[in-house]
N, C-alpha and C positions, 0 to 999 in steps of 0.2 A: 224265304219269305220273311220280310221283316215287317214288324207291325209298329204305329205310332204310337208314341208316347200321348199320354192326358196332355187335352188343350191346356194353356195358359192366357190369359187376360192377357190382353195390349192395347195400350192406352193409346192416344193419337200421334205420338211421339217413336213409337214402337217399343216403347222397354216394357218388359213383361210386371205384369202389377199383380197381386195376391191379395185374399182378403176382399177387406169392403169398398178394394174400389171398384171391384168387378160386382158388387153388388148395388152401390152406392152409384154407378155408371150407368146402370138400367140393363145391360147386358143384354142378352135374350127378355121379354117380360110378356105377360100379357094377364091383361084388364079383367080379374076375375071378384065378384059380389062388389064393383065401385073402388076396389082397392088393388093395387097392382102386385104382383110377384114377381119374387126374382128367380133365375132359372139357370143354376151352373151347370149345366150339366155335361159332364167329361172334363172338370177343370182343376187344377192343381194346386189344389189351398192348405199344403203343406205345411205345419206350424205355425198357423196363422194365430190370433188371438183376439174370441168375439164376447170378450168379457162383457156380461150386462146388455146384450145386444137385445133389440128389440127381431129375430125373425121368423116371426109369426110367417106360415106359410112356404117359407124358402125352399126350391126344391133343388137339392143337393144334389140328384141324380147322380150315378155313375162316377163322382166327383173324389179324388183321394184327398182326405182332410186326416192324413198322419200325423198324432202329435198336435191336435188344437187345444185349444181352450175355452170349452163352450161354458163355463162356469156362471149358473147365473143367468142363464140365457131363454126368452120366450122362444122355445123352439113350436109354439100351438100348431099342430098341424103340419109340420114342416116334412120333407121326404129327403130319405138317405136311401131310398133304393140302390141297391146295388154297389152302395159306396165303400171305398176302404177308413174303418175311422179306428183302426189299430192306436191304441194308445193315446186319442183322445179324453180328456178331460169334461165330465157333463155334469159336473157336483153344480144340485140344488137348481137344476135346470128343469124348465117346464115342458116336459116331452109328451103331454098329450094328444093323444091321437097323431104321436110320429110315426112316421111309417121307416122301419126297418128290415122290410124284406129284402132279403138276401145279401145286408147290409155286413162287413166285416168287423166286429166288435171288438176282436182279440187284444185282452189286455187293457181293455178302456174302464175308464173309472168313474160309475155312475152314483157314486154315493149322493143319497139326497133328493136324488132324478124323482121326480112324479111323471111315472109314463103311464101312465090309467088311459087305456082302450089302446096303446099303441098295435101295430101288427110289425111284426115280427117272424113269421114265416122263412124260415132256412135261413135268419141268420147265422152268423157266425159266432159264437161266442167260446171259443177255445183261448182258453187264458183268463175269464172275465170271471173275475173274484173281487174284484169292489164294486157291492152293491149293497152293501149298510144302507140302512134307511132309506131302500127305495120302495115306493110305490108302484107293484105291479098290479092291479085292480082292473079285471077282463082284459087285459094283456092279450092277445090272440097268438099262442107259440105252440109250438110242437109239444108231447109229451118228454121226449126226452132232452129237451131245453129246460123245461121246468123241472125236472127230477135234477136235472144238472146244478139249476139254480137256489131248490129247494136244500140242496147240500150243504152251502155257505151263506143262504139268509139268514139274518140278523138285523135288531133294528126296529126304529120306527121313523115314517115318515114327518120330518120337522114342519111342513108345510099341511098334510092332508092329515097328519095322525094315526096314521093307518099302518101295523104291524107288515114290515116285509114276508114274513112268511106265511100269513094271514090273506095277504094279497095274492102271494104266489095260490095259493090252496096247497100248502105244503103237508100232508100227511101227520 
């Protein structure tokens, strides 16, 4: 039995595209509160880099973004279901209400991150020890994500002000 690899973007030309042109494309989308979403879902945005990006919304699904660069980045809302984001970069990125269930974190470096209310359910976070100055404030995780977490918090958030381990509810 062989199984397919993650979709890639193809532009009208056929060469495989990464990044924002598969979101800047329109991709998958649909028309949600007057404002549109983009929708990668299963697609392969392997070191890409979305320095400063404006994506409010975007939903990542099932999508492998190994090694990005969301630095910076409005992620308000945006969904990493199920996604691999091993060794992604998300310093001072606005991860509010992201959704991270069952998302792969390992290794990723969220220092800065304001993720207040994200969910987070069965992620992954084995390896994930930069998280200086982030804001977890009603985070929705598991208990032994947060005892995990509570180990190497540190920090105050530069944006909200809010003590990492104060948000965690760390002991």
């Amino acid at each position: 039995l062989a199984l397919a690899g993650p979709a890639h973007a193809v532009d009208a030309s056929g060469q495989v595209q990464k990044g924002a042109a598969k979101i800047a494309g329109g991709g998958a989308s649909t028309l949600q509160s007057g404002r549109v979403i983009a929708i990668t879902r299963g697609v392969n945005l392997d070191d890409t880099d979305w320095t400063g990006k404006d994506l409010k919304g975007v939903a990542f699904q099932q999508s492998v973004l190994r090694n990005c660069n969301f630095r910076g980045v409005n992620l308000f809302s945006a969904s990493f279901f199920d996604a691999d984001l091993a060794g992604s970069k998300f310093n001072d990125a606005n991860m509010k209400l992201v959704n991270l269930e069952m998302a792969d974190l390992s290794n990723a470096d969220l220092r800065g991150a304001d993720l207040t209310q994200a969910y987070m359910a069965g992620a992954v976070i084995k390896d994930l020890k930069l998280i200086d100055d982030t804001d977890w404030t009603d985070v929705d995780m598991r208990k032994d994500q947060r005892s995990a977490l509570c180990a190497i918090a540190a920090g105050k958030n530069p944006r909200t002000g809010v003590d990492t381990r104060e948000s965690l509810m760390c002991p």
